[in-house]
TORKOL-4160 file (C-alpha; in steps of 0.2 Angstrom, whole numbers, padded with zeros to 4 digits, m for minus):
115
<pt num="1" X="0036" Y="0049" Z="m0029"/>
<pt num="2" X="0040" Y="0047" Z="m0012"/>
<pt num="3" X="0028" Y="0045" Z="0002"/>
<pt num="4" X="0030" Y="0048" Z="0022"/>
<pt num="5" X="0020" Y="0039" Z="0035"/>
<pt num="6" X="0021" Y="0042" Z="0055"/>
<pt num="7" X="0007" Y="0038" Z="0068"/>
<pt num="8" X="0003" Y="0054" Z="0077"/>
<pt num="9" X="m0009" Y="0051" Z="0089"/>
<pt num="10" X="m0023" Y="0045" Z="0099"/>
<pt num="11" X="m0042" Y="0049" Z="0097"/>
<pt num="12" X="m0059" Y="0050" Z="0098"/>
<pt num="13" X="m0070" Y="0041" Z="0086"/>
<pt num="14" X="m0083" Y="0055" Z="0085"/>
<pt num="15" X="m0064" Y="0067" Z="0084"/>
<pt num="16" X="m0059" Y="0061" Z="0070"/>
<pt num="17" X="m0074" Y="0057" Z="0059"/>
<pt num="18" X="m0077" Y="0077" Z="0061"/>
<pt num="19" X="m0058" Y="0080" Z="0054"/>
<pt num="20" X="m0062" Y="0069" Z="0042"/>
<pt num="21" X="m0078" Y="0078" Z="0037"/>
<pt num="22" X="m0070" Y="0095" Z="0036"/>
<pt num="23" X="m0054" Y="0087" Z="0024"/>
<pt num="24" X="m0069" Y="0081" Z="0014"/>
<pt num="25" X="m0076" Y="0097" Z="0012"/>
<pt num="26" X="m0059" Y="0106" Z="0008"/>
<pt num="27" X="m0060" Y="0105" Z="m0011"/>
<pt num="28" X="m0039" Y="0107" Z="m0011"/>
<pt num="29" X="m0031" Y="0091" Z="m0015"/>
<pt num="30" X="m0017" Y="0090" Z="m0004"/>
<pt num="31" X="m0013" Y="0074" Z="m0004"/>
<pt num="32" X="m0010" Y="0071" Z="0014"/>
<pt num="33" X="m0023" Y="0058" Z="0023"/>
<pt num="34" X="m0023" Y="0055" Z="0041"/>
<pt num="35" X="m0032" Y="0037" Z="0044"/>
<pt num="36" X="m0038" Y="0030" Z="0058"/>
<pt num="37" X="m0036" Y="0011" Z="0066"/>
<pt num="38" X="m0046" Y="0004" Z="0083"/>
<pt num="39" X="m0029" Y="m0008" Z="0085"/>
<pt num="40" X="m0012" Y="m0002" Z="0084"/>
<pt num="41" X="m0005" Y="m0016" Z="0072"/>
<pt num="42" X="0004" Y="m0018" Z="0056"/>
<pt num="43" X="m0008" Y="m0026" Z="0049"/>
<pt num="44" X="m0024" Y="m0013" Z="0055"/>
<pt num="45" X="m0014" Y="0001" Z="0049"/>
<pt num="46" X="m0009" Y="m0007" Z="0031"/>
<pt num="47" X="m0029" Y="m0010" Z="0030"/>
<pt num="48" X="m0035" Y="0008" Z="0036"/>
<pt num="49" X="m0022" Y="0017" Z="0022"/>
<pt num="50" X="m0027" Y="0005" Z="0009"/>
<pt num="51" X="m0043" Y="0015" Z="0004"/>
<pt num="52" X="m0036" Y="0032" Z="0002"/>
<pt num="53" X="m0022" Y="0025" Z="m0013"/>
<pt num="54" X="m0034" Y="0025" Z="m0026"/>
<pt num="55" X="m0038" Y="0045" Z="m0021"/>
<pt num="56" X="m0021" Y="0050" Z="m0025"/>
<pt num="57" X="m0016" Y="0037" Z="m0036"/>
<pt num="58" X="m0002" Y="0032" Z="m0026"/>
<pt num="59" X="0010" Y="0019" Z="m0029"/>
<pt num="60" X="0001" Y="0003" Z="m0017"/>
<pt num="61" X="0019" Y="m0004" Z="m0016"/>
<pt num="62" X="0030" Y="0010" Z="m0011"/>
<pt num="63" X="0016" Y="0017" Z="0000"/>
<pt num="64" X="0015" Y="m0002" Z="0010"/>
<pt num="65" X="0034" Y="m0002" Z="0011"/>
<pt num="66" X="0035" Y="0014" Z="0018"/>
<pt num="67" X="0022" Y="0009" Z="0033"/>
<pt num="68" X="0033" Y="m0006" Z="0033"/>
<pt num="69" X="0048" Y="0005" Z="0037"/>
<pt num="70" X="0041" Y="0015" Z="0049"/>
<pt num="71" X="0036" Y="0001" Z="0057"/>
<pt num="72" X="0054" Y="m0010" Z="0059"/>
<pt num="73" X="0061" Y="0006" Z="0063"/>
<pt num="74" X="0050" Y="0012" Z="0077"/>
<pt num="75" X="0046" Y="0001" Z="0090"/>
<pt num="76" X="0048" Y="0011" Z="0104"/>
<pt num="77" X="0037" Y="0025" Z="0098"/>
<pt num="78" X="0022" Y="0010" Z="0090"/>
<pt num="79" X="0023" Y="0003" Z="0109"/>
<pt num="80" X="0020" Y="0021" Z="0117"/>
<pt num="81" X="0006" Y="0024" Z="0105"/>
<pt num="82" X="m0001" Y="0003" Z="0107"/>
<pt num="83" X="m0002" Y="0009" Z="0127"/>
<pt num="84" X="m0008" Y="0027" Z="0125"/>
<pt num="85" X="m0023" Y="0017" Z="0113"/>
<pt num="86" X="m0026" Y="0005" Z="0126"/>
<pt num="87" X="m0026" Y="0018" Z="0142"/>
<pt num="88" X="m0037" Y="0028" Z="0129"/>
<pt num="89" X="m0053" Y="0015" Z="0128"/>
<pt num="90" X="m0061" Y="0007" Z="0114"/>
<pt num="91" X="m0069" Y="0023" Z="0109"/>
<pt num="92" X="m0054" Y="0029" Z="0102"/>
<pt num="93" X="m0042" Y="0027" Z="0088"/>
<pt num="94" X="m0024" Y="0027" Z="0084"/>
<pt num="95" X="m0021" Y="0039" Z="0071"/>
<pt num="96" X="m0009" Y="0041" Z="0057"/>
<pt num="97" X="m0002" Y="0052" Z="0042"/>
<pt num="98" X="0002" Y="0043" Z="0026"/>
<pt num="99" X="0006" Y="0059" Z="0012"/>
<pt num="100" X="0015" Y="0062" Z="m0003"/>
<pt num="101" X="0033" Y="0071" Z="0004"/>
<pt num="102" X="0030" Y="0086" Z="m0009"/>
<pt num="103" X="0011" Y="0089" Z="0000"/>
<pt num="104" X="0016" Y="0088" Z="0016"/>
<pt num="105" X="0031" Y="0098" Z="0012"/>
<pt num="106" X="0018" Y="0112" Z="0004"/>
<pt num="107" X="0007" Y="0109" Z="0020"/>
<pt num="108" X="0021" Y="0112" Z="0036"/>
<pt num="109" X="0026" Y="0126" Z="0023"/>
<pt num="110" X="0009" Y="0135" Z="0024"/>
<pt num="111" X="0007" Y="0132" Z="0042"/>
<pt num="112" X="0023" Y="0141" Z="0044"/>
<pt num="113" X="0020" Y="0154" Z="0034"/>
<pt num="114" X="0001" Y="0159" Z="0041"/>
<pt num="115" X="0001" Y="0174" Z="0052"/>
């Protein structure tokens, strides 16, 4: 199985704990989790997708090397979102995507095709 993993933003705490409710409530597995961390580091983000790998029964060492990845790979765009967190306040999170490929495949595919 492969897994993908990208930061996609910045946002309020009481935001995302009301996405997080409504995934909750989704009964379709998809397989995508979108985690949030009050510090954009390695570390903090490593900590925040550990929870969800029992969910799915991922792989914990292909999921960690593939935040690693992202992480040696993307310094420019983990300092944009390290600044837009700290302009942000410390009300707020940086959020990220870790997923299955073939679910997050599935979902951009059913976005796409919704009228």
């Amino acid at each position: 199985m492969k897994y993908s993993f990208d930061i996609v933003g910045v946002s309020s705490i009481l935001h995302f704990f009301h996405h997080q409710q409504q995934s909750w409530d989704n009964s379709d597995p998809q397989g995508v989790e979108y985690v949030g961390s009050h510090i954009c580091s390695l570390d903090a983000v490593l900590e925040s997708v550990e929870p969800v790998l029992p969910k799915w029964g991922w792989n914990k060492d292909e999921v960690v090397t593939t935040v690693i990845k992202f992480w040696m790979n993307n310094s420019e765009t983990i300092n944009y979102w390290k600044s837009r967190l700290t302009d942000a306040g410390t009300n707020n999170l940086l959020v990220a995507r870790v997923a299955d490929t073939e679910a997050l495949r599935a979902e951009l595919d059913s976005l796409l095709n919704k009228e």
